[in-house]
N, C-alpha and C positions, 0 to 999 in steps of 0.2 A: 693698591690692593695688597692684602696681604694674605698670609699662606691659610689663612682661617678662609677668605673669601675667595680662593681657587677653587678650594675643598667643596665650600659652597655652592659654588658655579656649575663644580662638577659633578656635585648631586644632584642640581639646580636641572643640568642640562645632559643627565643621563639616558632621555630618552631620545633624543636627538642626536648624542654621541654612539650609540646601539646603532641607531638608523643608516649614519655614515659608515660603521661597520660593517653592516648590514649589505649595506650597495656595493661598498670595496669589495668582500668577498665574494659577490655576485657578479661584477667585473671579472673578477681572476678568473671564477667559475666558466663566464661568456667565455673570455678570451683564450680558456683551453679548448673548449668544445668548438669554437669556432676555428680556430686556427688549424691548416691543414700540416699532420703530419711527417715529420724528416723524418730518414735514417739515415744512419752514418756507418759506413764500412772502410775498412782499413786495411792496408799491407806494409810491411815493414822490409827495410830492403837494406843490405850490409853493405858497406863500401869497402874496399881492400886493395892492397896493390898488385901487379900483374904475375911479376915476377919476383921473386927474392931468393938468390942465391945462397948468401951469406946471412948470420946478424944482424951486419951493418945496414946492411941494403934492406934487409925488412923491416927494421927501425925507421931509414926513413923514408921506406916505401908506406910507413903507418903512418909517420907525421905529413906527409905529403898528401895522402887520403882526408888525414883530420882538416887538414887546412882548407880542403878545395868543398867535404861536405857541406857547408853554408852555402857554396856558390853554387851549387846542385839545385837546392831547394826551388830554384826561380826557373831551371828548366821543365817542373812536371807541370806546367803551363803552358809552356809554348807549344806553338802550333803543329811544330815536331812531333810532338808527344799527342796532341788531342785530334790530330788529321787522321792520322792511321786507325786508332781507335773506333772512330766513326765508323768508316769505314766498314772495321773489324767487326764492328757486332751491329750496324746497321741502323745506327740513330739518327732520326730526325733532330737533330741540333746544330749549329755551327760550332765551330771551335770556340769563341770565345763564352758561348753559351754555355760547355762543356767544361771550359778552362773556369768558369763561376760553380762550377761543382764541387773542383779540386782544389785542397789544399795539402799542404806540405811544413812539415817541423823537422828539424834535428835537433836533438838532445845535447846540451854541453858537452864537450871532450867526448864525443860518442862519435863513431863511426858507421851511424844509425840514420835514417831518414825514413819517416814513415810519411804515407800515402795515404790521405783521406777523402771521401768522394761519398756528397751528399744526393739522394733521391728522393722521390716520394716511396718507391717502391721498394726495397728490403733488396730484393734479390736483384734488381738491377744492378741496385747499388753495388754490389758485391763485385758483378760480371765486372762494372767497368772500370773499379779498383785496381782487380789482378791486371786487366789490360791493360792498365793506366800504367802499372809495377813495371810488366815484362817490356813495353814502347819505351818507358823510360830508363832499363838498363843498355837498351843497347842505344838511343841517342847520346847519353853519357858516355858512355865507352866509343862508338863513334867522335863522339867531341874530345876526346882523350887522346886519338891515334893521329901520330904525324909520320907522313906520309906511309910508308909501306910497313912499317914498323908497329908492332901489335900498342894497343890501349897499357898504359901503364897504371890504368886501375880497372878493378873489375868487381861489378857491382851483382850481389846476387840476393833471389827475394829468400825471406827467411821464415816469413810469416805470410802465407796468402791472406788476402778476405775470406772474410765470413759472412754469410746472411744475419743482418744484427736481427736483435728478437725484439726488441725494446725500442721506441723512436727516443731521438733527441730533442728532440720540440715537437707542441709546448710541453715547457716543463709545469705541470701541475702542483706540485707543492710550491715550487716559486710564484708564481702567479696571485694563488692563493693568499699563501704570506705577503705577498707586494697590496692585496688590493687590502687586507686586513689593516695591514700597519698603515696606508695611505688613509682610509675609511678613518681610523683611530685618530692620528694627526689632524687631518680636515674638522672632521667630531669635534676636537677640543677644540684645534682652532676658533671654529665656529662656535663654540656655546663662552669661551672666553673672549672673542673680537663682538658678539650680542651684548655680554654685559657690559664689558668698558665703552658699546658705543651707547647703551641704555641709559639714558637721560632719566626716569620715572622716579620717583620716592617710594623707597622700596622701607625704610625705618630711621630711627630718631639720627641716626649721624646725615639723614638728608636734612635736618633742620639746622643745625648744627652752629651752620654759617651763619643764619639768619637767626639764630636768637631764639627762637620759639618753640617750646615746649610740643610733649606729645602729651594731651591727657589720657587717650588710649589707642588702643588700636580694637578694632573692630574687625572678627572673624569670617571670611566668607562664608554664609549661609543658604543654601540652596532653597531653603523653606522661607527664604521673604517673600518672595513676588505672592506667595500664598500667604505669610503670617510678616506682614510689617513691622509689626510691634512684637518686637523678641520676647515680651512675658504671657504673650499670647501661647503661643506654640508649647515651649517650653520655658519656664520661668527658671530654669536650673540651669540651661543650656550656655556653655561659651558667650555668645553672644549677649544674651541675659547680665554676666556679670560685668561685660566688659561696658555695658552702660551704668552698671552700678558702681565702675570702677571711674568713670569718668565724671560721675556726681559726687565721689570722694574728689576725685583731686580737684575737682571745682569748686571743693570748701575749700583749697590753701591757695586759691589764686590767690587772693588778696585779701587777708585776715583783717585788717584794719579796717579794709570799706567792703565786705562781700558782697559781690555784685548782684543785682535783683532783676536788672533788665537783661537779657542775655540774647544777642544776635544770633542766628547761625547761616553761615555761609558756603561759598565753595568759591572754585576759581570759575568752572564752566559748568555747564548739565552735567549730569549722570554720575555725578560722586556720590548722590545718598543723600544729601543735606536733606529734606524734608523728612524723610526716614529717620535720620540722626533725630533733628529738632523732637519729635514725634516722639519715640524712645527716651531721648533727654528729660520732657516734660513727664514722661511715666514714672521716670526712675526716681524725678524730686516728686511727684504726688503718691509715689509707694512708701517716700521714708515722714510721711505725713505734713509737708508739707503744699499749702494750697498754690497751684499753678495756674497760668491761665497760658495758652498757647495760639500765639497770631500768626495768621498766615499772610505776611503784607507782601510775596510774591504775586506780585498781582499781572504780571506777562501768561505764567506759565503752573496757576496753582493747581496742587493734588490731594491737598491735604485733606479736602476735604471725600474726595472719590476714595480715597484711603481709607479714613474713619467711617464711612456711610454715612456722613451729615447732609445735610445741607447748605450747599456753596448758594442758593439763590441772595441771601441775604449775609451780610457778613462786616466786613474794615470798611470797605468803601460805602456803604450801607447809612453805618455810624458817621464815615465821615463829611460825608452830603447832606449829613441832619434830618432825613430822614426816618429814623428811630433812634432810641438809646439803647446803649448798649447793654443795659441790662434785658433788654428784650429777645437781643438777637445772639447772645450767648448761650452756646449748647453745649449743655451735662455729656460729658466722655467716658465719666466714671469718677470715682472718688479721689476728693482734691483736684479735680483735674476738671477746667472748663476748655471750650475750643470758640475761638472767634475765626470764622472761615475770612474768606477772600470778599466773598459777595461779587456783584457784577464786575466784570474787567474793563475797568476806563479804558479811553483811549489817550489819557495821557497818564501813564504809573507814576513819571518819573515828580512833574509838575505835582501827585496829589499826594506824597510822602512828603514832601519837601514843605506842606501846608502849616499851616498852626493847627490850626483843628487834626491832621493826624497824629503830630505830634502831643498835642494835648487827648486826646482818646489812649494812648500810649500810657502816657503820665496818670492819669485817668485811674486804668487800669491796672498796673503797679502799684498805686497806691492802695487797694484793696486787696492785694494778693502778696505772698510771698515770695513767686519769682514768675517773671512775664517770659517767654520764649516766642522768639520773633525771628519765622523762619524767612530768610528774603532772596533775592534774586542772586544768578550768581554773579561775581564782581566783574570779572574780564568782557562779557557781552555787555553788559547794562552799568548804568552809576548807583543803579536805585538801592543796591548792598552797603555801598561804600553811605549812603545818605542815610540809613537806618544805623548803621556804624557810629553817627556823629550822635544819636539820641541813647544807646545802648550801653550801659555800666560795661558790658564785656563783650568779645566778639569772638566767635569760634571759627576756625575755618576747618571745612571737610576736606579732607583728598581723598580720592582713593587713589589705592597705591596697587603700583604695576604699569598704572595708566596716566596719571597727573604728572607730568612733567617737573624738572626743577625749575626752568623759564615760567610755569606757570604759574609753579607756589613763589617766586621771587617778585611776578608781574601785580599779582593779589595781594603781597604785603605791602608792598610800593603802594596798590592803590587806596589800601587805609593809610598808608604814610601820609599821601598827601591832604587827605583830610583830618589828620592829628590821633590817629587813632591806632593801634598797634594790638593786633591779636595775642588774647591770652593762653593762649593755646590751640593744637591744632587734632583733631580727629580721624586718625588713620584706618579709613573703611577698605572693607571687602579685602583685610589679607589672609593671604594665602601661607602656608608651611612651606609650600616650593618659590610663588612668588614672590612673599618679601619676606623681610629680616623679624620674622617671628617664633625663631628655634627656642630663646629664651624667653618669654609672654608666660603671661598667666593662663590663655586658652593652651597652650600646648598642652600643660599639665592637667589641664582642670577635670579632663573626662574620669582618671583615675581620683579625685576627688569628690566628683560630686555625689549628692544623696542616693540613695538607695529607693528615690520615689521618681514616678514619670510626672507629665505634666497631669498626669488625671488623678494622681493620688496613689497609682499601684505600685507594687514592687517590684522591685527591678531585679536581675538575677545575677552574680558575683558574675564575672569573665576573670578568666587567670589570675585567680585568688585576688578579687578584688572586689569592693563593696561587702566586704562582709560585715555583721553585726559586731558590738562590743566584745562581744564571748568570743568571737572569732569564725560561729558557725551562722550558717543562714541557711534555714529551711528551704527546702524545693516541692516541686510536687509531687514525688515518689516517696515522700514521705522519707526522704534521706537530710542530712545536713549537709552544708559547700564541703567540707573535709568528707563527708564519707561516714559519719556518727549517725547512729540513725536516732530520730528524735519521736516523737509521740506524735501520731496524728492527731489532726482536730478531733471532737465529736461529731457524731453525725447530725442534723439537725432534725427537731421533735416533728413527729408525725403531724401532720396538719389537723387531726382530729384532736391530739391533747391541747393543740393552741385555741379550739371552740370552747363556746359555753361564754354565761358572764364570767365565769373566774377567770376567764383568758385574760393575760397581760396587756397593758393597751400599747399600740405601735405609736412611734414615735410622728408616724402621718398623721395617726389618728387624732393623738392628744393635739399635733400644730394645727388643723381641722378644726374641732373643737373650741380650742383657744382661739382663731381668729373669729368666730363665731360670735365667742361671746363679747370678743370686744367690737365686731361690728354691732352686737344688738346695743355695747356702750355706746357707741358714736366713734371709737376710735377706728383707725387704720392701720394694720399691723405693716410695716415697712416693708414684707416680704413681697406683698401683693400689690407696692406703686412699685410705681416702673416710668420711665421716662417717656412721655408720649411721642408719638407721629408727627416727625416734621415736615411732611409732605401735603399736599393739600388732596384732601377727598377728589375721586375723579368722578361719582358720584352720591348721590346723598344717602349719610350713613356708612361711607367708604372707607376704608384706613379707619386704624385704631388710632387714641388718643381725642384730645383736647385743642382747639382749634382757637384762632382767635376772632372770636364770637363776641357781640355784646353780653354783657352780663348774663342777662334773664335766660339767655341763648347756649350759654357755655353748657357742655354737656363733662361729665366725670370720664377716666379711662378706666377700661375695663381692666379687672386686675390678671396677674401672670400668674400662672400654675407654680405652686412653691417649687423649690429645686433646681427651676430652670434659671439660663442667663439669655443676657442679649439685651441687643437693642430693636426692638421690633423695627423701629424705620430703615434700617440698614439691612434686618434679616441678618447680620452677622454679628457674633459676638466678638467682645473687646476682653482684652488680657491682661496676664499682670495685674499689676497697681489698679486692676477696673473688675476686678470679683464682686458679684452683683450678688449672694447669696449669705443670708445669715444661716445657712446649714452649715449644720458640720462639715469642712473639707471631703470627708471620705463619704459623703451621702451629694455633695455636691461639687463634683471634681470640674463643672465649666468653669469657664471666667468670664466674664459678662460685665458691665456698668454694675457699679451699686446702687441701689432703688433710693435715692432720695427723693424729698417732696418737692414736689414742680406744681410750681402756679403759672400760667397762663393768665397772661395780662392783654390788655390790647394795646394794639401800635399807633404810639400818637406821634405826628411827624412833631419835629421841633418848632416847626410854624403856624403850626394850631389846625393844619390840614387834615381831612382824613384820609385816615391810611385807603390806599387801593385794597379792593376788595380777595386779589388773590397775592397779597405781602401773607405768607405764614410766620408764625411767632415762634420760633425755634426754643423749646424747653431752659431756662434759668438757672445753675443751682442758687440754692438758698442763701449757700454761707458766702457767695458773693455779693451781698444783700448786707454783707458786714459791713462795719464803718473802718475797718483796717485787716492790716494783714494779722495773721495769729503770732503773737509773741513768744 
């Protein structure tokens, strides 16, 4: 690691390093409050010699003092000294209880011995100090005296005790500081011993070793599990680009042979692969070319509870001969078909591995520009690594924080072994703090993007930003972003100057009108189809749409109110690359499928059977109906 990725770590795990702070000093805090308080009182006692007649003799009646105060210190313990004591002021303690009270120091070169004596109590402490002082000058000077002949030093107090004001423990600012700086250390510790034991693929140097490319990384998004499809929500958002960015780099896979079949995988569940695939197919059917999107997961499909189609009929459908597949492909929106899952065999692996799904594959590439075939993930199942052997190209998803290196290492081994090596890999759901996305294009992009939301309106500058070319961007106060005031709109004409014939005609009215007269032509104006009901009536006359009826029996769908979007069989509308409205953007801010013409055929099995009577025929586009893909 280097000093770039400490720094990281340490922003990374700043709120965990706080935390450990946090508890440190709350320790110190406990362990003062908790802890009962000493005091400490003192006496100071001078040592000297008895007699000094001359100079001489008081020189070395001083050096004789100097020498023996060391060997003093070990008497204001003894029993000598701490019996009397008792005694004297009437403590419940034994001596050596007492003698754990006291201590004692002398000073270098000093003819000094001070007397210390710790309590809970202040004022006790004090009493037993002195008492401690005056017991121990005269056992000293008693141990001094041979035989009848006075003490040849004589020790006197100089400094009684005092009642202290202040305890000695706890010390509060120690404690403090001790739980702080321990809290700090542990902190880092700990957010530095998580990342080096952190296994996960966190950005492009976890590829590194193994060779494979990132074509993007994909932004955690909170608005999926509600909006799937990133051009749904917001089509300008992070997210948004970062599938537009990974359909750029997937034109330079391979310039000589660009790939047309495109797998998408993972190593386990829960990376996004269907999400990815899903987005994938939106972002090649937004820059006009035609998609068709399979979902040959056939353990654990969602793609279609996703979309709102119908999964009743679908791959496995096609590939049991059943129908063709132009029957059972459903309109998602423009350029963009969806072939579901259909029933779940009970053998997935055995019915990919067929001819006939491989040839339904082939099938359907060859009429489309690029097939996206979202599949199982590789480490549970083979059934990924077997769609891998059919597929020009192979993606794999991680998501990062959570996908391990063992796992992205166990997933390229297992296209290894069947000859096939990913051309890149799809970095989902990252994070600013969790992975290595400080330098990405989302980081930046919010101070870049337009100045419109997903519905068309405007957006309002944040710290001088998003402004217009001029530099100024009108507000509602009728001020500009700088603070220039600019011209309010006009107000809009009285509803009485808009009557009469001479009134202007609206823009509803005349698209009214016009489709009017071209129904009375025979034509159908594009606004008013709409993708029929893939659901089967639950009774007669039920669910809109077209149904598959014999001929004589087919009935028309009823048309959509201009301006709106959606897919009525889903009840929700689709995004992005699937704007279902030839209004103007700002008079039709949804995003909906685009209404092309859907015929409704009937389902003829491949063996001349007929179809069961509740198979529904899931809406066709046309331009699948081509004899190749668009050039």
């Amino acid at each position: 690691m280097e000093l770039r990725d400490y720094l990281r770590v340490l922003r990374k795990g700043w709120a965990v390093i706080l935390a450990f702070v946090i508890v440190g000093i709350g320790l110190g805090v406990g362990l003062t409050v908790t802890t009962t308080k000493v005091y400490k009182a003192s006496a100071q006692v001078f040592v000297s010699s008895s007699a000094a007649l001359t100079t001489q003799e008081a020189q070395s009646g001083n050096n004789f003092a100097l020498s023996r105060v060391q060997s003093y210190i070990s008497i204001a313990t003894a029993p000598a000294v701490t019996g009397p004591v008792i005694k004297a002021l009437g403590l419940h303690l034994t001596s050596q209880q007492l003698a754990d009270k006291i201590s004692a120091d002398a000073p270098v070169n000093k003819v000094l011995i001070n007397l210390h004596v710790s309590d809970h109590d202040p004022a006790r402490a004090a009493r037993i100090a002195n008492a401690v002082a005056s017991q121990f000058d005269v056992v000293v000077e008693a141990t001094e005296q041979t035989g009848t002949s006075p003490s040849i030093v004589k020790l006197s107090v100089i400094h009684p005790a005092t009642v202290p004001s202040a305890p000695i423990s706890p010390d509060k600012l120690l404690n403090i500081g001790l739980g702080l700086v321990l809290g700090l250390l542990i902190g880092i510790g700990f957010a530095v011993g998580r990342e080096v034991l952190d296994t996960t693929v966190k950005g492009p140097r976890d590829f590194e070793e193994l060779g494979v490319p990132i074509l993007g990384n994909v932004p955690l998004d909170k608005r999926t599990s509600k909006t799937p499809i990133a051009f749904r929500g917001d089509p300008h958002s992070a997210r948004s680009e970062a599938y537009r960015q990974i359909r750029t780099n997937l034109q330079f896979v391979d310039v000589d042979n660009p790939p047309r079949i495109i797998a998408v995988t993972s190593a386990i569940p829960g990376e996004g692969k269907s999400t990815s695939a899903i987005n994938l197919a939106a972002a090649l059917a937004e820059a006009g070319a035609r998609v068709c999107l399979i979902e040959a997961d056939l353990r654990r499909p969602s793609i279609a509870r996703v979309l709102g189609l119908v999964g009743d009929v679908g791959f496995t459908t096609v590939v049991i001969g059943k129908a063709p597949v132009e029957t059972v492909l459903q309109n998602a929106g423009r350029n963009l078909a969806v072939l579901t899952s259909g029933p779940i065999p009970p053998n997935p692996s055995e019915l990919l591995l067929s001819k006939h799904a491989k040839q339904v594959i082939f099938d359907i590439a060859a009429k489309v520009d690029f097939t996206i075939i979202d599949t199982p993930p590789l480490l549970p199942v083979t059934d990924g690594a077997e769609i891998a052997t059919i597929a020009d190209a192979t993606i794999l998803v991680h998501r990062a924080s959570k996908t391990t290196r063992d796992q992205v290492f166990r997933s390229v081994e297992a296209l290894a072994k069947v000859g096939k090596k990913p051309v890149g890999v799809i970095l989902n759901m990252v994070t600013r703090t969790g992975g290595r996305y400080d330098y990405e294009y989302g980081y930046y992009y919010e101070a870049y993007r337009p100045n419109t939301d997903s519905k068309g309106k405007t957006r309002k500058p944040e710290d001088g930003q998003g402004h217009s070319e001029a530099g100024l961007y009108p507000t509602d106060d009728g001020t500009s972003a700088p603070g220039l005031p600019v011209t309010p709109p006009p107000p809009p004409p009285p509803v009485e100057e808009l009557a009469g014939p001479d009134a202007p005609e609206s823009q509803a009215a005349r698209g009214g009108r016009r489709r009017k007269q071209k129904a009375r032509r025979g034509d159908r104006d594009p606004v008013d189809q709409v993708v029929p009901s893939n659901l089967p009536p639950t009774a007669a006359g039920a669910g809109p749409g077209a149904y598959a009826l014999p001929p004589q029996q087919q009935h028309s769908t009823p048309p959509r109110q201009p301006g709106t979007a959606g897919n009525p069989a889903s009840g929700a509308p689709l995004g992005g690359p699937f704007a279902g409205s030839t209004l103007p953007p700002a008079q039709n801010p949804g995003f909906g499928p685009v209404p092309v013409p859907v015929v409704t055929q009937q389902t003829t099995p491949t063996n001349g059977a007929e179809p069961p009577a509740d198979n529904p025929v899931p809406p066709t586009p046309l331009w699948f109906r081509s004899d190749g893909p668009q050039s």
